[in-house]
C-alpha positions, 0 to 999 in steps of 0.5 A: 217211556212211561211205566204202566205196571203195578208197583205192588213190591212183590214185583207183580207184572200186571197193568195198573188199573188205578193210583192210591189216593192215599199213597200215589201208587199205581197198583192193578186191580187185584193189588188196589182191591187188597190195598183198600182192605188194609186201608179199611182196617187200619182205619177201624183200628184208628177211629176205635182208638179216637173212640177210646180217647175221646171218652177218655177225655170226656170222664176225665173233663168231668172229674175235673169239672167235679173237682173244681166245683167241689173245691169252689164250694168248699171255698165258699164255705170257708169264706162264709165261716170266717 
């Protein structure tokens, strides 16, 4: 026979009422309910992190940027005395 109930660990004995997309899990409404609150603010805290990555990523992409054609020219230069 099928198993109906929540599988929330705190052995909750309600009915499922839906299944996590995510995870699979079958969980009632309450349980569902605080699963996506989780779930949202881990979300946040990752696309912060991919935020603060991205830009990251970008100041150093322009330093780099900066480097190489300061470098080049500074080559061209001293082609040019020789």
């Amino acid at each position: 026979m099928t198993n109906y109930r929540c599988e929330e660990p705190c052995l909750c004995t309600n009915f499922q009422s839906a299944i996590c997309l995510h995870c699979n899990r079958r969980l009632c409404f309450q349980h569902i309910t605080d699963h996506n609150q989780i779930l949202s603010v881990n979300i946040q805290k990752l696309s912060n992190e991919l935020n603060i990555t991205y830009q990251h990523l970008k100041e150093d992409t322009e330093k780099n940027r900066m480097l190489y054609h300061d470098t080049l020219t500074s080559l061209t230069q001293w082609r040019t005395e020789q």
